[in-house]
N, C-alpha and C positions, 0 to 999 in steps of 0.2 A: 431578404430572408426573414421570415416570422419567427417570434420568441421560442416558438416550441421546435421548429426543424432547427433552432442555434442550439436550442439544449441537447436534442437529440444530438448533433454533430459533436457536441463539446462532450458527450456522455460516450461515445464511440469511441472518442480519443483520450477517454479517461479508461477505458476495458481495454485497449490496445497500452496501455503502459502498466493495465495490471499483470501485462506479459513481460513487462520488461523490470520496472523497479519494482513491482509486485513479487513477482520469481526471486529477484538477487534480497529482496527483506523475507522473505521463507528460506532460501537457499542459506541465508547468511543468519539466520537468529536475530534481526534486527526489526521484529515488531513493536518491543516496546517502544526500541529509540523511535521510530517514526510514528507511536502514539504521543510521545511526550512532545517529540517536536513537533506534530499537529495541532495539541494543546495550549501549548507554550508559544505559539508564533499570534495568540490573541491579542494578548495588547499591541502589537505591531501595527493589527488592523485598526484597533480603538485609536490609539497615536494619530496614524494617518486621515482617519477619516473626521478625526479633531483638527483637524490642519487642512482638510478639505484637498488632501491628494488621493492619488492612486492607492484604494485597500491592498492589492496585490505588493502591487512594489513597497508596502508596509513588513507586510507577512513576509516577504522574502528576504527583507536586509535585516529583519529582526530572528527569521529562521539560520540566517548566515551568524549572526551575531551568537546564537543559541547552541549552533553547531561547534561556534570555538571555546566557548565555555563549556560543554560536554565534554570537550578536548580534554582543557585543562583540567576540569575534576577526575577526570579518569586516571592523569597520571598520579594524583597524590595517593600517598603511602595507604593502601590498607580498602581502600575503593575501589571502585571498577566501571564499567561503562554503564550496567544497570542503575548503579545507585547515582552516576551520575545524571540519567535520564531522570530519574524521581526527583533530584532536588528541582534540575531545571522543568518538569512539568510544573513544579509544587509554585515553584518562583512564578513562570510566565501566566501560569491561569491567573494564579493570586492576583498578580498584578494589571493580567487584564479586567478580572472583576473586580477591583478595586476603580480603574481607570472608569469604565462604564457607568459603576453605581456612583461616581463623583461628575459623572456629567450625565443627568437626564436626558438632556436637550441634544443627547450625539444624531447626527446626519443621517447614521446608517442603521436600522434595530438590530438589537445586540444578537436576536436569534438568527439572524441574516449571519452575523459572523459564527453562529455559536452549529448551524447546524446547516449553513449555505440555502441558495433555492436555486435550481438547475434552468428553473424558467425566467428567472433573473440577469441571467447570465449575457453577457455583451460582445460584442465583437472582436476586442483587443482580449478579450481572455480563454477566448477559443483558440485565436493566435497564437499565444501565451503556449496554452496546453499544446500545441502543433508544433512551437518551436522548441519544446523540452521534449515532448515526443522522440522530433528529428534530430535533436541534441544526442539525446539515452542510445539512441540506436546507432550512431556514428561512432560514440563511446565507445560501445559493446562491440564494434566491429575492429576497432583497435586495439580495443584492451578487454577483450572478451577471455581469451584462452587464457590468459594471464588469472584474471578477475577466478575463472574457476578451477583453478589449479590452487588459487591461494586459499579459495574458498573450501575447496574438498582435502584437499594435501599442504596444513598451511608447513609443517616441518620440512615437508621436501622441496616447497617454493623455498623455503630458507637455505635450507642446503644446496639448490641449487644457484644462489648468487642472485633473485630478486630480491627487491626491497619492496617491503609492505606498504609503505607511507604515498607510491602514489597508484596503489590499487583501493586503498583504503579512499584514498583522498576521492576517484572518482567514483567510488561505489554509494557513499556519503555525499556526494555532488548530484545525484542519480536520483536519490532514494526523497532528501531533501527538496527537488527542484521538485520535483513529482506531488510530492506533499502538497505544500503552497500551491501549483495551481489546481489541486484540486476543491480546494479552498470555496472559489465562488459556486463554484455548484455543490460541494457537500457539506462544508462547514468547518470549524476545529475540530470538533468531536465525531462526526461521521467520516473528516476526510479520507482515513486510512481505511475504511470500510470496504471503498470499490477497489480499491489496489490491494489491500490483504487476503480479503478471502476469497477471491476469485483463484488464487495463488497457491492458498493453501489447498483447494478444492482441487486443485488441478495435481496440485502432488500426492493427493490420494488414487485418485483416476489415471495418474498419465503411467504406459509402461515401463517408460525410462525417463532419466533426466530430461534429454532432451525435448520431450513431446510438453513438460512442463509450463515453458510458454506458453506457446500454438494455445493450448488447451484452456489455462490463463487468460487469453487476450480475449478468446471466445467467448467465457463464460463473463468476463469483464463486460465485456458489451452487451450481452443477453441480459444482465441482472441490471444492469443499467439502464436499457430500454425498456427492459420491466417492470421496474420502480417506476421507472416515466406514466408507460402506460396507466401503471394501477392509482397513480397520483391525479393523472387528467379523467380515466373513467371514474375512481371514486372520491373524485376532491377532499384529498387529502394531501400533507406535506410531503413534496416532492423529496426533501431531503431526508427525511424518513423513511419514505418508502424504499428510495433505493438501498440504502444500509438494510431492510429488513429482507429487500430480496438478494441480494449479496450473501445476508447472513442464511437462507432460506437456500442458498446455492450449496454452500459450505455443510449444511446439514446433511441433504440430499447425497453429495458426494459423499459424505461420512459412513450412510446409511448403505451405499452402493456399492463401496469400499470391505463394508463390514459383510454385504452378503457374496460377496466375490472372494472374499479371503474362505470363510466356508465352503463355498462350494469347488473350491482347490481341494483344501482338506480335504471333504469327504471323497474326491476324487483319488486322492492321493492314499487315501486310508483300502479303496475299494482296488486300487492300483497293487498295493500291497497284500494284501486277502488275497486276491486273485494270483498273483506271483504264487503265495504261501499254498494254496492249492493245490497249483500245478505242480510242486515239488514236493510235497505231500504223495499229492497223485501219480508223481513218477518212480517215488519209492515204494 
């Protein structure tokens, strides 16, 4: 298989999970956290690739390590899980650009970690992405109903005799695992680009909850082979591109969103005139 049909394949299976942990980080308010833990799982990679092991398996036991310190700051008195995201983005970039600018000589270039390249991308990390994939969705078929009951109705999940702690735990297991590998094809800073706004784009567009996904996965995929394309037609940075077509998706929807809610109105306005009319008219 050639460098460019692995990206292509590894960019499919990244718009297929922005249906899955993409949907439950909009559904659930958790963008930031999955920007900070994008950011903050850098030096993991600098570590690893100072040590001449697997960047991936850097970024995930350092995303694990990040996710239980989020934890704990969350519960101290007076904070919350936002402000816990900010120290740990503040902490892991810090220290991953500390770690890099202290070793010139690292293995990997830093903008490899800092912004991925899709066309870089390897065999075991397509895998990676396939087996969190098939992971998210086994999840979700488990602990799906659960997951959005807690999510829409968390008072009446309480009253009804669930405990949060392990819907949280695998929504957080989901959202995390998703992160990391998207890592070698996007980077820290773009990762959460093709799994966010494919997501949010789709919640403007879809007519119900459910079509959120479906919708999601689609658009994940199309802004992801479109970045592709427009990085091999006009050689420029793969990982860029696709964060601008993502972001370019997101608009779009916004735009289409905005002329669809008018044109209810005015239907609904002409709906009402025309009632007032005829009851006019019948008096």
């Amino acid at each position: 298989m050639s460098y460019l049909e692995l990206a292509a394949l590894e960019l499919v299976l990244l718009g297929l999970l922005a249906g899955v942990a993409g949907s439950l980080i909009v559904f659930r308010g958790r963008s930031f956290f999955a920007v900070a833990l994008s950011h903050a799982t850098f030096p993991g990679g600098v570590i690893f690739a100072l040590a001449g092991w697997n960047l991936l398996i850097g970024q995930a036991v350092f995303a694990a390590l990040l996710v239980l310190l989020m934890g704990v700051l969350a519960r101290v008195k007076g904070q919350g899980g936002q402000v816990s995201s900010g120290i740990v983005l503040a902490f892991g970039f810090a220290l991953g650009a500390l770690l890099s600018s202290a070793n010139p000589g690292l293995g990997v270039p830093v903008d490899a970690l800092l912004v991925g390249s899709p066309l870089g991308v390897s065999v075991s990390d397509v895998a990676a992405t396939a087996g969190v994939l098939l992971a998210s969705l086994v999840a979700l078929a488990v602990f799906g109903r659960r997951i959005l009951f807690h999510t829409f109705d968390p008072a009446g999940f309480t009253a009804a005799g669930f405990r949060a702690g392990p819907v949280e735990l695998v929504v957080v297991g989901i959202i995390a695992a998703s992160v990391v590998v998207a890592m070698p094809a996007v980077g820290a800073i773009l990762g959460v680009a093709i799994l966010i706004a494919p997501a949010a784009a789709a919640r403007l567009l879809a007519p119900t909850i459910a079509w959120v996904p479906p919708i999601a996965a689609a658009l994940g995929v199309a802004s992801g082979l479109a970045g592709l394309w427009a990085s091999r037609s006009l050689d420029i940075a793969a990982g860029g591109a696709i964060g601008l077509a993502a972001t370019a998706c997101y608009v779009l929807a916004l735009g289409v969103s905005v002329v669809i809610r008018r044109i209810r109105a005015v239907s609904a306005n002409v709906g009402v005139n025309s009632h007032a009319a005829a009851i006019t008219g019948g008096e």
